[in-house]
N, CA, C and O atoms as a printed pandas DataFrame, in Angstrom:
     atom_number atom_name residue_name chain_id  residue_number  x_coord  y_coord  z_coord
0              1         N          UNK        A               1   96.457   97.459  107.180
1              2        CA          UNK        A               1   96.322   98.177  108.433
2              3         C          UNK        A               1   96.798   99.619  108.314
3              4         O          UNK        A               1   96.465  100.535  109.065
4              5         N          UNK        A               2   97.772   99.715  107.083
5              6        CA          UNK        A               2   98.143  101.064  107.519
6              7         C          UNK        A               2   97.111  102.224  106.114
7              8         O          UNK        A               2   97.550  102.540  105.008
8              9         N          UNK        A               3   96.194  102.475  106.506
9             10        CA          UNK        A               3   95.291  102.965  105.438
10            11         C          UNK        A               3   95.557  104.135  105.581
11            12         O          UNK        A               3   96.699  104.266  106.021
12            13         N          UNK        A               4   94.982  105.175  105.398
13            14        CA          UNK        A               4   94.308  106.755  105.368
14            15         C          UNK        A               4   93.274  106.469  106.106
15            16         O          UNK        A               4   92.641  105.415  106.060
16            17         N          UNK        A               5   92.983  107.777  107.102
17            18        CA          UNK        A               5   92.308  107.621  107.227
18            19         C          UNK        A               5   90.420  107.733  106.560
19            20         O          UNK        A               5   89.340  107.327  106.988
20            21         N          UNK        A               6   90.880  108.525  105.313
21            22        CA          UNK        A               6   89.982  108.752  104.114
22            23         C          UNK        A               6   89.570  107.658  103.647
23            24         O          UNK        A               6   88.401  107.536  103.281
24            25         N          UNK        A               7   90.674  106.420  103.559
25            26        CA          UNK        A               7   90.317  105.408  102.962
26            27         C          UNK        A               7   89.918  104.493  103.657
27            28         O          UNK        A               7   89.296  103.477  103.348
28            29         N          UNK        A               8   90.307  104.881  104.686
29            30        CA          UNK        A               8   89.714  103.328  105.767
30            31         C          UNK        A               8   87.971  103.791  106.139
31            32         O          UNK        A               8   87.090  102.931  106.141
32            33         N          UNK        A               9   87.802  104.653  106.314
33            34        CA          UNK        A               9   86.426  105.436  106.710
34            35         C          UNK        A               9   85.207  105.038  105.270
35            36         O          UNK        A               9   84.052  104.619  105.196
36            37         N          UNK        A              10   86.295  105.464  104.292
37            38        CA          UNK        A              10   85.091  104.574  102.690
38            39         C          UNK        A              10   85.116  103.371  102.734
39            40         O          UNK        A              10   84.073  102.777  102.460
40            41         N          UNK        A              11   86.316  102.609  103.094
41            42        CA          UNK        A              11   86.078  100.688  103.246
42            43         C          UNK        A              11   84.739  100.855  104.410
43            44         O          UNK        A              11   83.779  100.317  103.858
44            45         N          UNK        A              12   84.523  101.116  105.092
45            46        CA          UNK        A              12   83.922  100.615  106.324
46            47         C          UNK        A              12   83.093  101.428  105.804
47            48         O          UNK        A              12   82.200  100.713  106.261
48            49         N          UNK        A              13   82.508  102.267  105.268
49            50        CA          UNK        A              13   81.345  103.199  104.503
50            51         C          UNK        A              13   80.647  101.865  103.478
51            52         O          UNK        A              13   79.471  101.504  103.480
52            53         N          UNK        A              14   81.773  101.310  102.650
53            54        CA          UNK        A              14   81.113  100.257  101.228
54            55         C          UNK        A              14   80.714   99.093  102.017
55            56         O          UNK        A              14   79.886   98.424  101.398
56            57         N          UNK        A              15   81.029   98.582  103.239
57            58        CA          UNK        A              15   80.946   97.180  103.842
58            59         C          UNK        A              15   80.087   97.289  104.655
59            60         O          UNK        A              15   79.514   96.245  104.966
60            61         N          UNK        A              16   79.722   98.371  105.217
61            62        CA          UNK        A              16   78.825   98.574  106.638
62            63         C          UNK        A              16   77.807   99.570  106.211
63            64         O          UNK        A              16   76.724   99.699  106.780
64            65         N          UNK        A              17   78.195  100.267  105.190
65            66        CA          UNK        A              17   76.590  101.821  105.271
66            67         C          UNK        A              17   76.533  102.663  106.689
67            68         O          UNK        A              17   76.729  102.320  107.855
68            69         N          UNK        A              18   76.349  103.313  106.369
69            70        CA          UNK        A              18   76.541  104.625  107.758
70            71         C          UNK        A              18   77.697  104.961  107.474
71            72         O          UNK        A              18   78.647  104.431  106.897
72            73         N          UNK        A              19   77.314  106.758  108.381
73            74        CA          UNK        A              19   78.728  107.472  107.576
74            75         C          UNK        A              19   79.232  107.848  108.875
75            76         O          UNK        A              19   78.483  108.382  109.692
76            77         N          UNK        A              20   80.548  107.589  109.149
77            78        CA          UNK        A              20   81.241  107.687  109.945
78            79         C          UNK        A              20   82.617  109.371  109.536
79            80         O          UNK        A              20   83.371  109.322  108.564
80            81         N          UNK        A              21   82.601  110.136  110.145
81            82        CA          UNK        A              21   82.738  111.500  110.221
82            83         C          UNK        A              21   84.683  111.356  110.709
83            84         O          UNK        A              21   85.544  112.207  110.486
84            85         N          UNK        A              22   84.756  110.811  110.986
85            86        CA          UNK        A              22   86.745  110.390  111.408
86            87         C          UNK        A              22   86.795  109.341  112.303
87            88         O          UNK        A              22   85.858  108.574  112.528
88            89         N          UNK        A              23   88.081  109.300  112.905
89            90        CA          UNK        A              23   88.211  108.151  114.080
90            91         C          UNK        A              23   88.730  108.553  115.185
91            92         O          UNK        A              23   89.717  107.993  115.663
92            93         N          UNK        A              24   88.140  109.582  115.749
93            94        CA          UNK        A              24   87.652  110.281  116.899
94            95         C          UNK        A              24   86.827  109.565  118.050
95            96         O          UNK        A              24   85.687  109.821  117.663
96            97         N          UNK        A              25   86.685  108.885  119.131
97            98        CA          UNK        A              25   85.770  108.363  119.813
98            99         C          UNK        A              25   84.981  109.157  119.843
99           100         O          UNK        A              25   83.912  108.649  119.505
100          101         N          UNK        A              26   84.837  110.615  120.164
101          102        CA          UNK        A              26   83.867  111.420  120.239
102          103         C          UNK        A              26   83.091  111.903  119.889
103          104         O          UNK        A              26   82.199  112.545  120.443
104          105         N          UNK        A              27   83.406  111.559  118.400
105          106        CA          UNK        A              27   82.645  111.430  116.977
106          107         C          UNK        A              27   81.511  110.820  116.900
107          108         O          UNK        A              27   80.346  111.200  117.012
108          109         N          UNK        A              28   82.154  109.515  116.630
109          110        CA          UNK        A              28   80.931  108.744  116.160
110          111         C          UNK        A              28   81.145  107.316  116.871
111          112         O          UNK        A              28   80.979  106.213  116.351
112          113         N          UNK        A              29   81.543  107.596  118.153
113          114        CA          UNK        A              29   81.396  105.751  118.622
114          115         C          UNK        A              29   80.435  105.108  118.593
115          116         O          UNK        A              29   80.551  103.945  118.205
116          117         N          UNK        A              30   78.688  105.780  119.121
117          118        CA          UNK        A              30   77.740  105.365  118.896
118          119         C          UNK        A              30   77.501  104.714  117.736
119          120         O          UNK        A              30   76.748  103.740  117.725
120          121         N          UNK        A              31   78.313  105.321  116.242
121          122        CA          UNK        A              31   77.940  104.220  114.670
122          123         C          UNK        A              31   79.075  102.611  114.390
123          124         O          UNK        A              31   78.847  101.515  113.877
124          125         N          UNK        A              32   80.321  103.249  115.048
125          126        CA          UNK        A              32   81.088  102.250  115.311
126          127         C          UNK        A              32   80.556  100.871  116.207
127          128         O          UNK        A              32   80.975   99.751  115.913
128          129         N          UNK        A              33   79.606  101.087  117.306
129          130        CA          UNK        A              33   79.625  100.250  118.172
130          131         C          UNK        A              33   78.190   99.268  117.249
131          132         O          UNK        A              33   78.001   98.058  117.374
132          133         N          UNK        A              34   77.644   99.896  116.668
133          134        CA          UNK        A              34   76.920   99.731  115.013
134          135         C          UNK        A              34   77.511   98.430  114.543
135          136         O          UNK        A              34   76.879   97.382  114.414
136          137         N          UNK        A              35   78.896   98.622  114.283
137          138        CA          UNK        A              35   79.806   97.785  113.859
138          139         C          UNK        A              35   80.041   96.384  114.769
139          140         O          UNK        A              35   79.825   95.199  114.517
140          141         N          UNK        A              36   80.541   97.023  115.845
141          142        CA          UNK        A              36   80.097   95.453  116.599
142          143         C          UNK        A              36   79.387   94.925  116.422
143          144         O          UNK        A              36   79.598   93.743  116.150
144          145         N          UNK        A              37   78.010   95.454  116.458
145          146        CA          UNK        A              37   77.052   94.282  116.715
146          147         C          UNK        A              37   76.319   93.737  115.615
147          148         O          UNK        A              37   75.306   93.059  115.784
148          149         N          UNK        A              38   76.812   94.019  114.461
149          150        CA          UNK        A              38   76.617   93.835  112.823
150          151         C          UNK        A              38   77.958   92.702  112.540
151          152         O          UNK        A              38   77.976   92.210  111.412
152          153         N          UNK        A              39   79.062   92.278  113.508
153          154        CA          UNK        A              39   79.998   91.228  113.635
154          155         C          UNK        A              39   79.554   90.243  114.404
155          156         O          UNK        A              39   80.076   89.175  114.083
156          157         N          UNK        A              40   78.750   90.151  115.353
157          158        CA          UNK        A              40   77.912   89.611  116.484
158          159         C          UNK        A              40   77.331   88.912  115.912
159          160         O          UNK        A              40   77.314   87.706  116.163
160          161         N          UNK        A              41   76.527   89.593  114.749
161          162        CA          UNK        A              41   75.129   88.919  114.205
162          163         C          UNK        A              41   75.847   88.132  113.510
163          164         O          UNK        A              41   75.253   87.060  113.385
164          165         N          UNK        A              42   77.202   88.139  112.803
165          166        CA          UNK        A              42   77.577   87.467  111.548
166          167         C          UNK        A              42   78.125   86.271  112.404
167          168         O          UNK        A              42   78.122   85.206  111.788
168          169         N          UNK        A              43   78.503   86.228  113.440
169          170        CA          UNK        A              43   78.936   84.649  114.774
170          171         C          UNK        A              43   80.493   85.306  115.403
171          172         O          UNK        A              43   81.041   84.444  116.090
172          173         N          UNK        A              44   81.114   86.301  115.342
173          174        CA          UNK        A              44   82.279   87.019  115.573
174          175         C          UNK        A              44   82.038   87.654  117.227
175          176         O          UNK        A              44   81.292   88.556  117.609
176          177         N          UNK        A              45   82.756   86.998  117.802
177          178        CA          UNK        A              45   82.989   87.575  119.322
178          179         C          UNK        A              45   84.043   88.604  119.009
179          180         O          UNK        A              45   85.065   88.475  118.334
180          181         N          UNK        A              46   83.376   90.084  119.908
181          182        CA          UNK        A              46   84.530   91.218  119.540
182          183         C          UNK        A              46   84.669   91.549  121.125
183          184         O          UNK        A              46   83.778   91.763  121.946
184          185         N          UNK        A              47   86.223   91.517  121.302
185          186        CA          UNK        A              47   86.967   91.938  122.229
186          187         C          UNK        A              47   88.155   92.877  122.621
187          188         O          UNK        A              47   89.379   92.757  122.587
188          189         N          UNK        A              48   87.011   94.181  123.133
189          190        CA          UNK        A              48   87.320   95.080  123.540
190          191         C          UNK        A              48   88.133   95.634  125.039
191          192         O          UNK        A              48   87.543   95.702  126.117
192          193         N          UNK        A              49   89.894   96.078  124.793
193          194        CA          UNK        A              49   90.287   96.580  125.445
194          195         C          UNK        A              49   90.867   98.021  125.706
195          196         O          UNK        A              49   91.675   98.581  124.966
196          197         N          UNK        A              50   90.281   98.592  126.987
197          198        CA          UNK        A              50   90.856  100.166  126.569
198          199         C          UNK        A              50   91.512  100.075  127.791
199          200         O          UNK        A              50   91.096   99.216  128.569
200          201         N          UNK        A              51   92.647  100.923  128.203
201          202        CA          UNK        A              51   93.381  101.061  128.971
202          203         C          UNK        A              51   94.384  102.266  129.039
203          204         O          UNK        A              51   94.740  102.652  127.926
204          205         N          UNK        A              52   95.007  103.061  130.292
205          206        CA          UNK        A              52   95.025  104.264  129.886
206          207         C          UNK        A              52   96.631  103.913  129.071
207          208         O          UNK        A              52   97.168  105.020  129.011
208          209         N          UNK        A              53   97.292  103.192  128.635
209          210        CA          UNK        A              53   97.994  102.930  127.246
210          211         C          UNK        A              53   97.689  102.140  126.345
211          212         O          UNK        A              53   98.493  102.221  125.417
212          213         N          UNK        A              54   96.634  101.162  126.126
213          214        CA          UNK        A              54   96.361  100.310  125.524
214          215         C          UNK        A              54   94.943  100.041  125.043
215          216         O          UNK        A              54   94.014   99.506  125.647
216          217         N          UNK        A              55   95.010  100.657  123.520
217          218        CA          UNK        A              55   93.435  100.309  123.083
218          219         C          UNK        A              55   93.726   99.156  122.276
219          220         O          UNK        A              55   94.637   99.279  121.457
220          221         N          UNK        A              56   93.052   97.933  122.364
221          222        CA          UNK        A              56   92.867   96.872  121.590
222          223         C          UNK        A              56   91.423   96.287  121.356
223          224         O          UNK        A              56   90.546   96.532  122.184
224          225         N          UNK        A              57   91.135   95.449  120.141
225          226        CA          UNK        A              57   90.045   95.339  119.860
226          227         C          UNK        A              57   90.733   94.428  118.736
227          228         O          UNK        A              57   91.564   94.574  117.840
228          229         N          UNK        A              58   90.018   93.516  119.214
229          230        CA          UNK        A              58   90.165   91.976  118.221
230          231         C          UNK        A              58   89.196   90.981  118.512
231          232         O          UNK        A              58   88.762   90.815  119.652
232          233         N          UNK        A              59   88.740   90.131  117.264
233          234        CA          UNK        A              59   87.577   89.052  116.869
234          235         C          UNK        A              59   87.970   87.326  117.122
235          236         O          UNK        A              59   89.083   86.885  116.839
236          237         N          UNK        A              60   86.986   86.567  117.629
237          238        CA          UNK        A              60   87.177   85.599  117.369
238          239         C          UNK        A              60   85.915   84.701  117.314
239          240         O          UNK        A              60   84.979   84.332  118.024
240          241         N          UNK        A              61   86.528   84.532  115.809
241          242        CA          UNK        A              61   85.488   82.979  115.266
242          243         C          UNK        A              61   86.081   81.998  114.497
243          244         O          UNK        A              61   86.962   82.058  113.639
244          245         N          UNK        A              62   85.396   81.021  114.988
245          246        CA          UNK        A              62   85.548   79.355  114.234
246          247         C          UNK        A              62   85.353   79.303  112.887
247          248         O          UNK        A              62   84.509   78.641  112.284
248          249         N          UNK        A              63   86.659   80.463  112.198
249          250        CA          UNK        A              63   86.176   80.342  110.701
250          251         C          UNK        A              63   87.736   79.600  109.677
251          252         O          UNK        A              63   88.690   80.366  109.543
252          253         N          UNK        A              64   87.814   78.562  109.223
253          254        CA          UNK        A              64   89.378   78.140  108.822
254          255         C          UNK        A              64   89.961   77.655  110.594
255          256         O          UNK        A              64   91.116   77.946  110.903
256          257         N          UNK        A              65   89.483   77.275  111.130
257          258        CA          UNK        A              65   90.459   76.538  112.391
258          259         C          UNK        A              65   89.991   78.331  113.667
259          260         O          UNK        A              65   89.684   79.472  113.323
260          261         N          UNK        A              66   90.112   77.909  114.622
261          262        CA          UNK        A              66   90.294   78.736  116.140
262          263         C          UNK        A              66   91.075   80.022  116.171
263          264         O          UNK        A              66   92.089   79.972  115.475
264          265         N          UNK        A              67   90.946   80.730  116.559
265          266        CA          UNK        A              67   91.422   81.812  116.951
266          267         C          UNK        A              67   91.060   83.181  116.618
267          268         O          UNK        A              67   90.056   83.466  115.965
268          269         N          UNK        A              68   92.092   84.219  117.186
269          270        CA          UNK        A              68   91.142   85.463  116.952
270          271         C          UNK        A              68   91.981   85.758  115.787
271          272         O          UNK        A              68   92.736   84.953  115.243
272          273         N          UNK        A              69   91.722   87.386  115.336
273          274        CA          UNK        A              69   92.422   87.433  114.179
274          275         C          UNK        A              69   93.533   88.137  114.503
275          276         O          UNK        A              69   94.206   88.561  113.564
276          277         N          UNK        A              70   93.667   88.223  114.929
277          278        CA          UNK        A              70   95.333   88.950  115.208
278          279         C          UNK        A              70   96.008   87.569  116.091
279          280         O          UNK        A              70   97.237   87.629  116.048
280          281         N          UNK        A              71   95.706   86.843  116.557
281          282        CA          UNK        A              71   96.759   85.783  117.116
282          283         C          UNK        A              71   96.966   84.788  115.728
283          284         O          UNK        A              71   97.673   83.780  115.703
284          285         N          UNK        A              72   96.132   85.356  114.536
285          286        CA          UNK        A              72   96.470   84.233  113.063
286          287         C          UNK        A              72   97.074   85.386  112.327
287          288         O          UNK        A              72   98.101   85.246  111.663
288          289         N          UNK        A              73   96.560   86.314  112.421
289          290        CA          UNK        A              73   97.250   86.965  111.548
290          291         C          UNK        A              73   98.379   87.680  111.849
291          292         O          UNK        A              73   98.979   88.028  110.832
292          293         N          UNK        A              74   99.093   88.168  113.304
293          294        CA          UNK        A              74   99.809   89.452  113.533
294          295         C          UNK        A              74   99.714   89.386  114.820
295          296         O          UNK        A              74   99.040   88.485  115.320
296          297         N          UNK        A              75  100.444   90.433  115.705
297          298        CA          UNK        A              75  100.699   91.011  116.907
298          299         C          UNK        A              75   99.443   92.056  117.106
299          300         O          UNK        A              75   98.983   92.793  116.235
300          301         N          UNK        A              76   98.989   91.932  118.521
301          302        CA          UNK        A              76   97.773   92.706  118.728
302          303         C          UNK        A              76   98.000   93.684  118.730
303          304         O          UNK        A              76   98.729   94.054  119.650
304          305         N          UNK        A              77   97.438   94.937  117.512
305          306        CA          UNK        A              77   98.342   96.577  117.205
306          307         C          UNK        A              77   97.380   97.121  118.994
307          308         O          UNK        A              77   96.507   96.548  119.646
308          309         N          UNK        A              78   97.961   98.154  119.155
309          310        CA          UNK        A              78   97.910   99.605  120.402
310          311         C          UNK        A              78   97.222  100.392  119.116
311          312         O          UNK        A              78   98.006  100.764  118.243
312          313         N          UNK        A              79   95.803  100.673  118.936
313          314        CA          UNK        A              79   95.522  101.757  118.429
314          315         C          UNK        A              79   95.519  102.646  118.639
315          316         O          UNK        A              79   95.949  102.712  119.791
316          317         N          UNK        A              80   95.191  104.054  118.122
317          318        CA          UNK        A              80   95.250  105.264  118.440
318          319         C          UNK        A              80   93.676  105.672  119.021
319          320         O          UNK        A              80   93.452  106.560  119.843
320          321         N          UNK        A              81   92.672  104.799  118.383
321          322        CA          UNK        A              81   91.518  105.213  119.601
322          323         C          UNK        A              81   90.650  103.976  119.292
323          324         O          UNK        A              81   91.149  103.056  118.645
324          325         N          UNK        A              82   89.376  103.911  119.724
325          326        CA          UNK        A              82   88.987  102.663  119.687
326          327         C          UNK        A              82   88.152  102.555  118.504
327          328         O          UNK        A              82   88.061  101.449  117.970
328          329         N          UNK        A              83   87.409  103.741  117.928
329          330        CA          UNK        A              83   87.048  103.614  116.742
330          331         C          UNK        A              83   88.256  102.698  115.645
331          332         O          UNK        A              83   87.924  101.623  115.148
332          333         N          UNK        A              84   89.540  103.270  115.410
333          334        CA          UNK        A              84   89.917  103.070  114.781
334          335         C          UNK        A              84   89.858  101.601  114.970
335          336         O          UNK        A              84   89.352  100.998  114.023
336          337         N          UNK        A              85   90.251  100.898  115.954
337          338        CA          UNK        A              85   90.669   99.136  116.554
338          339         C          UNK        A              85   89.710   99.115  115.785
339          340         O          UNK        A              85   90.036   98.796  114.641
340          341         N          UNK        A              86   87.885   99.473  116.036
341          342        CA          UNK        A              86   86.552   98.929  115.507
342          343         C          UNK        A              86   86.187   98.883  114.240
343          344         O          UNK        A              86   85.352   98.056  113.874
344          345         N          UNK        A              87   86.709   99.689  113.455
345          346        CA          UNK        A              87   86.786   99.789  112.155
346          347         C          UNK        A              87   87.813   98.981  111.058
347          348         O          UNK        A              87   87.496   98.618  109.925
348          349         N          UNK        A              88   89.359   98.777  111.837
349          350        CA          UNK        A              88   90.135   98.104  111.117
350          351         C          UNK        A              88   89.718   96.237  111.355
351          352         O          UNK        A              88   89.764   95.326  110.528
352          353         N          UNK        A              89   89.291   96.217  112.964
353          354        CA          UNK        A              89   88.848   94.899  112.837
354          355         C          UNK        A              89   87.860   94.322  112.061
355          356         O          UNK        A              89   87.955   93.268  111.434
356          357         N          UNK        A              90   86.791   95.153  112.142
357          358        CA          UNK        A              90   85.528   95.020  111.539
358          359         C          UNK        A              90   86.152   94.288  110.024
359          360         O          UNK        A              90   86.039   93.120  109.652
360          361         N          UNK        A              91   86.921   95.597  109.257
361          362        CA          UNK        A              91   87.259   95.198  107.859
362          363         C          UNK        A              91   88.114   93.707  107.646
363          364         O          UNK        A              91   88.014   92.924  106.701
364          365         N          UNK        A              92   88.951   93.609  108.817
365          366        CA          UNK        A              92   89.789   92.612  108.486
366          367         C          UNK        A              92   89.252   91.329  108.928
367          368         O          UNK        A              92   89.983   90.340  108.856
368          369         N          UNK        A              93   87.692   91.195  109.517
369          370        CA          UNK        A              93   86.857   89.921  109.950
370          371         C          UNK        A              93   86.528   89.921  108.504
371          372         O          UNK        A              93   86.900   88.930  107.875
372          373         N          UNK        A              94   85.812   90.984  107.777
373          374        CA          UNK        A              94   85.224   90.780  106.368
374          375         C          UNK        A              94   86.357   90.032  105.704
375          376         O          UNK        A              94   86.251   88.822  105.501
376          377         N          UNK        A              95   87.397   90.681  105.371
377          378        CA          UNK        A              95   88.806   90.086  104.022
378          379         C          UNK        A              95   88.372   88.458  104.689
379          380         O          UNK        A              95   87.951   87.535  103.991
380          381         N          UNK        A              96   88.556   88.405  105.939
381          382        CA          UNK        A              96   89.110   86.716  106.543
382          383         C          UNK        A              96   88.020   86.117  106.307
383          384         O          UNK        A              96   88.347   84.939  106.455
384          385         N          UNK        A              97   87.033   86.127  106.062
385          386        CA          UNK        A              97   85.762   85.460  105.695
386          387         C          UNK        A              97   85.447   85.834  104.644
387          388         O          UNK        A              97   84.274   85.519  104.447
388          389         N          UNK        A              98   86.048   86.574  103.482
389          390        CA          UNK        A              98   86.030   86.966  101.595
390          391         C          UNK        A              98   84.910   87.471  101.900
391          392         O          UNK        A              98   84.129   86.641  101.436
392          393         N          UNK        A              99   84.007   88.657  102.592
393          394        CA          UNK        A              99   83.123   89.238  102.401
394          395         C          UNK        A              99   83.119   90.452  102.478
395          396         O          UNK        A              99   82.164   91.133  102.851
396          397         N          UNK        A             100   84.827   91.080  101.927
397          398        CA          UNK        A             100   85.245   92.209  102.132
398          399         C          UNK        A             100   85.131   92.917  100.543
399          400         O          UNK        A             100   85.492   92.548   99.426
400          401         N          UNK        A             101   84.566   93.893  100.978
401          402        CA          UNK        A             101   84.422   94.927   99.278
402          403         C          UNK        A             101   85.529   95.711   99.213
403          404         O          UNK        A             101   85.877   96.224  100.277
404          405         N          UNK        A             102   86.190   95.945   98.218
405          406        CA          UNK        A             102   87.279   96.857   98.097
406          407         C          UNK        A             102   86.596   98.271   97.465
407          408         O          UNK        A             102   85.431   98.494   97.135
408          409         N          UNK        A             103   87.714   99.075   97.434
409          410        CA          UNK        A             103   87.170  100.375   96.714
410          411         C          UNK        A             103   87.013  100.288   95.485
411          412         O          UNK        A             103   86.593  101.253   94.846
C-alpha cells in the first residue's frame, strides 16, 4: 500500500493498459473508473465511498471464503483521492486472486 506514486501508476499501467497521468481525480478518473468495470467483469463488487473526510473504496468477492478485501486483509485506509483507493484496490483484488504482475 505504501508505493510511489511512480510505481503504483506502472503496476496498474502492466495489469490494466492505459496510461494513467497521476492520482489526481481530475486527471484521469474517467481511465480509473476503466478500472472498475474491468473488476466487475472479473465477478468483484467495487465499493465506493467519498465523503467530505473519507474516501474509501474496497472489493468484494467469493474468492478463498467471503468478504471484502480490506475486512481480510486490514483496516479500511482514508485515501488521499479516489483514484488512488481505485488503483490500490484494483492491484490488491489482482495479488488476492495471483493475477497480479509485478514490475
Amino acid at each position: 500500500m505504501n508505493l510511489s506514486e511512480d510505481k503504483l501508476l506502472k503496476l496498474v499501467y502492466k495489469n490494466f493498459g492505459g496510461t494513467l497521468s497521476s492520482l489526481e481525480d481530475t486527471a484521469d478518473l474517467p481511465h480509473a473508473w476503466q478500472l472498475v468495470e474491468m473488476l466487475a467483469e472479473k465477478g468483484w463488487r467495487i465499493d465506493i465511498m467519498l465523503g467530505q473526510e473519507l474516501i474509501n473504496v474496497d472489493d468484494l468477492k467469493f474468492h478463498k471464503g467471503p468478504g471484502t478485501i480490506f475486512a481480510q486483509y486490514g483496516p479500511r485506509p482514508n485515501f488521499s483521492s479516489t483514484m488512488e483507493g481505485i488503483c490500490k484496490t484494483a492491484l490488491i483484488a489482482l495479488q488476492t486472486t495471483e493475477e497480479l504482475q509485478t514490475l
